[in-house]
C-alpha angles and dihedrals in degrees: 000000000000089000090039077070108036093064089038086065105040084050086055097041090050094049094056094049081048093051090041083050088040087049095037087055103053087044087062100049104053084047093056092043094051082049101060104029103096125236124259112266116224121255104161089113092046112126134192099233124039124271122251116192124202134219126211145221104329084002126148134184107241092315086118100011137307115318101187083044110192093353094104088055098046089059096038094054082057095049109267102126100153090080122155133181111193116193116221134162117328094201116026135102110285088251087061099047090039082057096057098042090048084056080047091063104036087060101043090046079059091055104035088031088226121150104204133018138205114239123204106186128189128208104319090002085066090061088041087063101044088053089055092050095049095053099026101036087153093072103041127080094177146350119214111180116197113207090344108173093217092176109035142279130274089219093053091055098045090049094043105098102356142124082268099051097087097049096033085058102053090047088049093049099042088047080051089048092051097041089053085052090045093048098043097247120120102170091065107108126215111226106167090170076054092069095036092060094041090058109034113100098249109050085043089065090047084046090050090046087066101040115027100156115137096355123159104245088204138005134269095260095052095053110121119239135209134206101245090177130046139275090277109042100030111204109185121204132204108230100201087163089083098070114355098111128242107306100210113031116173089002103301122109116227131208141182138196117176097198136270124355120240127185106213091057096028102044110103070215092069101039092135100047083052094049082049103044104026119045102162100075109153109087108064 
């Protein structure tokens, strides 16, 4: 009887240590497995077509540091690799500048082999890229313009035909002059009365006579809004159908972003602090 349980215990005793080795090593193995199996990159920022970004007035490319700063990593880390940031003119008409950077893309569609690009313009490079598109629908997928001023700029039409216009001119064209030498490229020409042409009010609406595409027909703030909810639990709703423009025109899509949003000026909420503090509404 004694040795009856004797062996009794030692069987029991030897199947739970083989149940704790069977357990330990399945633990190890989904841990090993979980170790080295690498993490999931993300592509949540891939396109299909290469990324072109554009400077804007007195821009560069990377002649004096990086314009666009931070802005190549943030898309690489989301999968956009094929980023390219072309240098035109830092002081020239929007024709002029949207010229050279259409130059820009139909070498660079030689070299990448790429057929359309993507162009993310900012300021005046917003208005540059909407000039290329316009004229060369065929190599653009989309145009994004960051803090464009469309139609026109309040300081350039403070600055056009005042007092100012003399002196703002020859600063503009000897930091043009010094931006071509930084940047290597002497054939760039500084045209400071350029610029000021391209972003007064009313060289802008002859601009956007001639290329309309993708133009936003009102501003933010006028943009009519509906009660998606009921009486008693109001949700009110932005219909920027009503005038933002036609978003793909000749086949390229077009976007805008005025800048950061702030609740006290962009707040419906806050309509008449935005009417006091901030006249010049048309651009966003």
């Amino acid at each position: 009887m004694f040795i009856y349980i004797f062996l009794y215990y030692n069987y029991k005793k030897g199947e739970k240590m083989i149940k704790k080795f069977i357990l330990l090593l399945t633990v190890s193995v989904i841990a090993t497995c979980c170790i080295s199996m690498p993490a999931k990159a993300d592509t949540s920022g891939d396109t299909k077509y290469p990324i072109v970004l554009v400077h804007g007035l007195s821009g560069f490319d990377t002649a004096l540091a990086d314009y666009f700063y931070g802005v190549k990593g943030a898309l690489a880390a989301v999968g956009s690799v094929q980023v390219y940031t072309p240098q035109v003119s830092g002081y020239e008409t929007s024709e002029a500048r949207g010229e050279e950077l259409l130059t820009y893309l139909e070498e660079l569609s030689a070299v990448t082999g790429s057929t359309k690009f993507n162009l993310i313009g900012h300021s005046q490079g917003g208005i540059d890229s909407r000039y290329v598109a316009s004229i060369r629908p065929d190599l653009v997928a989309s145009v994004t313009s960051v803090g464009s001023p469309h139609f026109g700029s309040g300081t350039a039409d403070f600055i056009k035909d005042s007092p100012l216009e003399g002196i703002t001119l020859s600063i503009g064209n000897a930091v043009g002059t010094f931006l071509a030498a930084a940047t290597g490229d002497s054939s760039q020409q500084a045209n400071a009365m350029g610029s000021l042409e391209a972003l007064n009010s009313t060289d802008a609406a002859i601009f956007n006579a001639k290329y309309p595409e993708g133009l936003r027909q009102g501003t933010c703030q006028e943009t009519p809004s509906y009660n998606a909810g009921s009486w008693w639990w109001p949700n009110w709703q932005s219909d920027y159908s009503v005038n933002d423009g036609a978003h793909q025109v000749n086949g390229v899509a077009y976007y805008s972003w005025a800048g950061t949003y702030n609740p006290l000026f962009d707040s419906k909420h806050f309509r008449f602090s935005r009417w006091l503090f901030v006249r010049d509404l048309s651009n966003d």
